[in-house]
LUMMILO-664521 format. One record per residue (C-alpha): residue in one letter; residue number from 1; z, y, x. Coordinates in Angstrom, 2 decimals. Layout:
% LUMMILO-664521
+------+-----+---------+---------+---------+
| code | pos |       z |       y |       x |
+------+-----+---------+---------+---------+
|    A | NUM |       Z |       Y |       X |
...
+------+-----+---------+---------+---------+
% end
This chain:
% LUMMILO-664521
+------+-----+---------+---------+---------+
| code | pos |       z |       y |       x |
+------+-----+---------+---------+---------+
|    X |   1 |  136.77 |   80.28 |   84.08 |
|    X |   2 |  135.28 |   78.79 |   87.10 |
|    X |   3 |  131.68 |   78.98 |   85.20 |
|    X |   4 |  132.36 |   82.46 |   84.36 |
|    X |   5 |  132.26 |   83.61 |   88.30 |
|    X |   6 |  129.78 |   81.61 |   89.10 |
|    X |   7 |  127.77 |   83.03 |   86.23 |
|    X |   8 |  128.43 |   86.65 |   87.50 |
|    X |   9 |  128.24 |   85.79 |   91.24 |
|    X |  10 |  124.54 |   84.75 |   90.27 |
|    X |  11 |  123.94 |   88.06 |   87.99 |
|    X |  12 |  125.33 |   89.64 |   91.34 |
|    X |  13 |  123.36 |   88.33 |   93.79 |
|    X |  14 |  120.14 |   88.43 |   91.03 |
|    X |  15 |  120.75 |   92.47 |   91.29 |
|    X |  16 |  121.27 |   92.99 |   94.98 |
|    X |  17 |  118.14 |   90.89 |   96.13 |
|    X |  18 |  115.19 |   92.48 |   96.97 |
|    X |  19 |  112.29 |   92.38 |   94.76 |
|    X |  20 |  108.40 |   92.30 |   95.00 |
|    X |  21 |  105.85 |   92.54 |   92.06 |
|    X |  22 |  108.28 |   93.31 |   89.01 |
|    X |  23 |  108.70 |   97.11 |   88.34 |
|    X |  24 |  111.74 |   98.41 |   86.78 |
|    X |  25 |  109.78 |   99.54 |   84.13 |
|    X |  26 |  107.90 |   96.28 |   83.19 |
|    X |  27 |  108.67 |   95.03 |   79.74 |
|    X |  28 |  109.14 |   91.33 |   81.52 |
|    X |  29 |  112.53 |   93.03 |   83.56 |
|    X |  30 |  113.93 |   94.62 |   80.44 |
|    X |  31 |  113.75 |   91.37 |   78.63 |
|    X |  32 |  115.41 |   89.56 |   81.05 |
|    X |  33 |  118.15 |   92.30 |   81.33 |
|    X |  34 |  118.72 |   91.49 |   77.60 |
|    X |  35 |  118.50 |   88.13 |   77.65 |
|    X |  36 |  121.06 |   87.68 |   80.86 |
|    X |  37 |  123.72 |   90.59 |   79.98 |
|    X |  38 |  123.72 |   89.27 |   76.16 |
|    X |  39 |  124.88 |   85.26 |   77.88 |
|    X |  40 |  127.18 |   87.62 |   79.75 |
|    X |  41 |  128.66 |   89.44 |   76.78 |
|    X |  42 |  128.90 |   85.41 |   74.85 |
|    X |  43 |  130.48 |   84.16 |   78.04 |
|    X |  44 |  133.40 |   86.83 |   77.73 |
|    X |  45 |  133.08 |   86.39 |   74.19 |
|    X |  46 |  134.52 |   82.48 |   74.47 |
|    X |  47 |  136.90 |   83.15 |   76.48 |
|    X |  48 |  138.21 |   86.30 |   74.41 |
|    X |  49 |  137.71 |   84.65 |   71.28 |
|    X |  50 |  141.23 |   82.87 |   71.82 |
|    X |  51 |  143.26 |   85.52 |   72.67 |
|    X |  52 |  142.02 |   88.06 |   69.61 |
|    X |  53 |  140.55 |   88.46 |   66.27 |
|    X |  54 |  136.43 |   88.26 |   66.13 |
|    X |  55 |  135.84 |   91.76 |   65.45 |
|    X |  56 |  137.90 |   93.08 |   68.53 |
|    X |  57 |  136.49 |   90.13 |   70.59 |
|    X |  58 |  132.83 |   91.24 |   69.64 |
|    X |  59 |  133.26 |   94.93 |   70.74 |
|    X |  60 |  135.59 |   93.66 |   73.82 |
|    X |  61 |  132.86 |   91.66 |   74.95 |
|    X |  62 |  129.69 |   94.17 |   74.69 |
|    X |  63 |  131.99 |   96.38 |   76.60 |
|    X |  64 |  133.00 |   94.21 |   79.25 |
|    X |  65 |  129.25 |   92.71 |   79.83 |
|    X |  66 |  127.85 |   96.71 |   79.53 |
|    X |  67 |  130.24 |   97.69 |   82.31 |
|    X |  68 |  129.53 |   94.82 |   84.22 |
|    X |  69 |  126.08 |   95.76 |   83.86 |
|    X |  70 |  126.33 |   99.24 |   85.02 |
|    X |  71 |  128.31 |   98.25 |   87.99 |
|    X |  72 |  125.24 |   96.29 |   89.05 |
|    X |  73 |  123.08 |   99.32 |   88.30 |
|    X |  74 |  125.73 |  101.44 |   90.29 |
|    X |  75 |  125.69 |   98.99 |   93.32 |
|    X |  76 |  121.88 |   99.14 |   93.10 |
|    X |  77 |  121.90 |  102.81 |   93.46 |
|    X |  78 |  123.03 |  102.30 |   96.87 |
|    X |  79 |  120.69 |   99.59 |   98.43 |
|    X |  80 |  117.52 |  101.31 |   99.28 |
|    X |  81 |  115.65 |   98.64 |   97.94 |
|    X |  82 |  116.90 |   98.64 |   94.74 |
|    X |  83 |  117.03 |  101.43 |   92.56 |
|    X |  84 |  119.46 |  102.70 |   89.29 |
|    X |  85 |  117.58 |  102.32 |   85.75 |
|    X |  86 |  119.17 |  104.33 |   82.87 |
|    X |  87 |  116.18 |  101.82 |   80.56 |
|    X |  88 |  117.74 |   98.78 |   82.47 |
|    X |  89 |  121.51 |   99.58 |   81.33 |
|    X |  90 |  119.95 |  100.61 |   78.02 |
|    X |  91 |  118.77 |   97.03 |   77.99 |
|    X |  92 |  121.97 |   95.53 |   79.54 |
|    X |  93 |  123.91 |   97.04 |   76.23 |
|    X |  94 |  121.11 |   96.04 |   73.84 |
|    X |  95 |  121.31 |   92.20 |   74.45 |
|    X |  96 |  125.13 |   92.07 |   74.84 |
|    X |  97 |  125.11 |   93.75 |   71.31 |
|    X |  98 |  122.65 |   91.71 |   69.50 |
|    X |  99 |  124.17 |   88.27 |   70.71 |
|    X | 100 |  127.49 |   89.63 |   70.39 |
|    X | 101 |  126.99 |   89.83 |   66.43 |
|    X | 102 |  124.80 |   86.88 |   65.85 |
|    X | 103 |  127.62 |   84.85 |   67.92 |
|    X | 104 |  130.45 |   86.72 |   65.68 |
|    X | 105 |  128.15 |   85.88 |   62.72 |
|    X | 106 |  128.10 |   82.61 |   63.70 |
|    X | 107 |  131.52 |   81.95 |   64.43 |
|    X | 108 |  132.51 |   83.38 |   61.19 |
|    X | 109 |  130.24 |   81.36 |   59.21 |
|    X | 110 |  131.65 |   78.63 |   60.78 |
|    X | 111 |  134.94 |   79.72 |   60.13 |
|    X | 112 |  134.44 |   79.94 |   56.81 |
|    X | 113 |  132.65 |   76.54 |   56.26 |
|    X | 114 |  135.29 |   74.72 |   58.04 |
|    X | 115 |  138.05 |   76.90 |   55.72 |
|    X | 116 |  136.10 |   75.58 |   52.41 |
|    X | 117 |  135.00 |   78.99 |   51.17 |
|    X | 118 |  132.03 |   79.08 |   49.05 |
|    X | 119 |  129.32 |   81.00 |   49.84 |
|    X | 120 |  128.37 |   84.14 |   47.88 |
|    X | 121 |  125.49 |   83.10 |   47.24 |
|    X | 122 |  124.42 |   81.14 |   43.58 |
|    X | 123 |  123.18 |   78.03 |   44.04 |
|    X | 124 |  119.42 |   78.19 |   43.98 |
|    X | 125 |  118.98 |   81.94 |   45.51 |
+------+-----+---------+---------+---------+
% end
């Protein structure tokens, strides 16, 4: 748990900071919302995981790493050096919702292998 606020202290103090060269609109800043708001939405996913079945834990955790995301977006509203991105929470929910359901895919693949179910699949397909 201790990880977990670091990690979101440092997403916190990532979106408050002032910033030179990077536009909002600069394909570089909406990959990098994706990429840190989907570790956001697998950080809540590990620690949800325990407490509730995988597809509740999956939607529980794109929500909580969206919000969290548009509170930054909401506190950036208010700094004048920052400034609120509809694209940037657009990107915020895109990443926590793609590694969200790879992560779910994963853990239920590797739920099943460690269960013993066969795959689906034929051999040789």
């Amino acid at each position: 748990m201790v990880l977990t606020i670091i990690w979101l202290l440092i997403v916190l103090f990532l979106s408050v900071i002032p910033v030179q060269g990077l536009q909002t609109e600069h394909p570089a800043d909406k990959i990098t919302h994706f990429v840190i708001y989907g570790i956001t939405a697998i950080i809540f996913f590990r620690i949800l995981r325990t407490k509730m079945p995988l597809v509740k834990t999956t939607v529980v955790s794109i929500i909580f790493a969206s919000l969290y995301g548009l509170a930054m977006e909401l506190i950036q509203h208010e700094l004048p050096w920052r400034q609120f991105s509809l694209s940037d929470e657009a990107s915020n929910f895109s990443g926590a919702l793609v590694f969200s359901v790879i992560y779910a895919i994963r853990e239920y693949n590797r739920k099943r292998l460690k269960t013993g179910v066969t795959s689906i699949y034929r051999k040789g397909d």
